[in-house]
C-alpha positions as CSV (number, residue, x, y, z in Angstrom):
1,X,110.5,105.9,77.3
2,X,113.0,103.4,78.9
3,X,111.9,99.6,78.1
4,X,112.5,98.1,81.9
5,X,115.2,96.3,82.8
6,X,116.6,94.6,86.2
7,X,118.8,97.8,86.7
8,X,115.3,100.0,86.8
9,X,113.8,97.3,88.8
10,X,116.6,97.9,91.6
11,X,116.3,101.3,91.4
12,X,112.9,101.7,91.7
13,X,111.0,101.6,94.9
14,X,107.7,101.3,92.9
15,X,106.5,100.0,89.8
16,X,103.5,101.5,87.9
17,X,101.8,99.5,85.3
18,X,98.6,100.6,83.6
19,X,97.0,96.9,83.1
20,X,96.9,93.8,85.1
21,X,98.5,91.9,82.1
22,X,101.6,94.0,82.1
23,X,101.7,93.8,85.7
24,X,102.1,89.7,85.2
25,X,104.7,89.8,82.3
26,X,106.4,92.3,84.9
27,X,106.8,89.5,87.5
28,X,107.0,86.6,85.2
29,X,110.0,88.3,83.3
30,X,111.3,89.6,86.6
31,X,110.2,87.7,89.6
32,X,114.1,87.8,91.2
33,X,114.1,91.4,90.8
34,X,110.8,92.1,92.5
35,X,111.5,91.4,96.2
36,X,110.2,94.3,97.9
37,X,109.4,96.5,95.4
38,X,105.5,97.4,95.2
39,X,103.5,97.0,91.5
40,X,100.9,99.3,91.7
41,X,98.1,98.5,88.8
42,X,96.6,101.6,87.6
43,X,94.3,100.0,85.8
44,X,94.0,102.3,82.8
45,X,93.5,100.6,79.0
46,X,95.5,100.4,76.5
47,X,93.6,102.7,74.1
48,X,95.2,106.0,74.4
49,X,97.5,107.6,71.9
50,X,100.5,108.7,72.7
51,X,100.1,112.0,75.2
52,X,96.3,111.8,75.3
53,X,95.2,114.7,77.4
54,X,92.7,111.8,78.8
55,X,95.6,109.5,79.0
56,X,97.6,112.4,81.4
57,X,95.1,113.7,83.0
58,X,94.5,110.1,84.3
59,X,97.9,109.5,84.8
60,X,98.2,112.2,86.9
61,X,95.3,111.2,89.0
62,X,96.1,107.9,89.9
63,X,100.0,108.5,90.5
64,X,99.9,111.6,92.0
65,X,98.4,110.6,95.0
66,X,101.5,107.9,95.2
67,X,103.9,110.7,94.2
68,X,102.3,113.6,97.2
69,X,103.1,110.6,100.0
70,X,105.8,108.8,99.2
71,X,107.7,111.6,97.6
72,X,108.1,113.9,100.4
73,X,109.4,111.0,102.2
74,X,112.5,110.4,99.9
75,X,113.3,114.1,100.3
């Protein structure tokens, strides 16, 4: 895991975050960084170990959706 930085901001062309309250530190900490760059709130809890099945299975199901539309367009 990478702990986000302005670099991975500018990079990134979105920006998943599994609760609201990280999405806010996100643009407190990083407002400048932000401009045009999409947040997406998956709105899963913090309550999952490490590599959960739950926790991926979810993961998969709310980002692959992102990952089957947008990804085909960066190839």
């Amino acid at each position: 895991m990478n702990p986000v930085s302005s670099d991975l901001i500018e990079w990134a062309d979105f920006l998943f975050v599994m609760e609201k309250a990280q999405q806010n530190k996100l643009s407190k900490k990083f407002r400048p960084f932000l401009q045009g760059k999409r947040i997406i709130c998956l709105d899963i809890p913090d309550e999952y170990e490490y590599m959960d099945e739950a926790l991926v299975k979810l993961l998969q199901d709310r980002v692959g959706p992102y990952i089957e539309r947008y990804g085909q367009q960066a190839t």
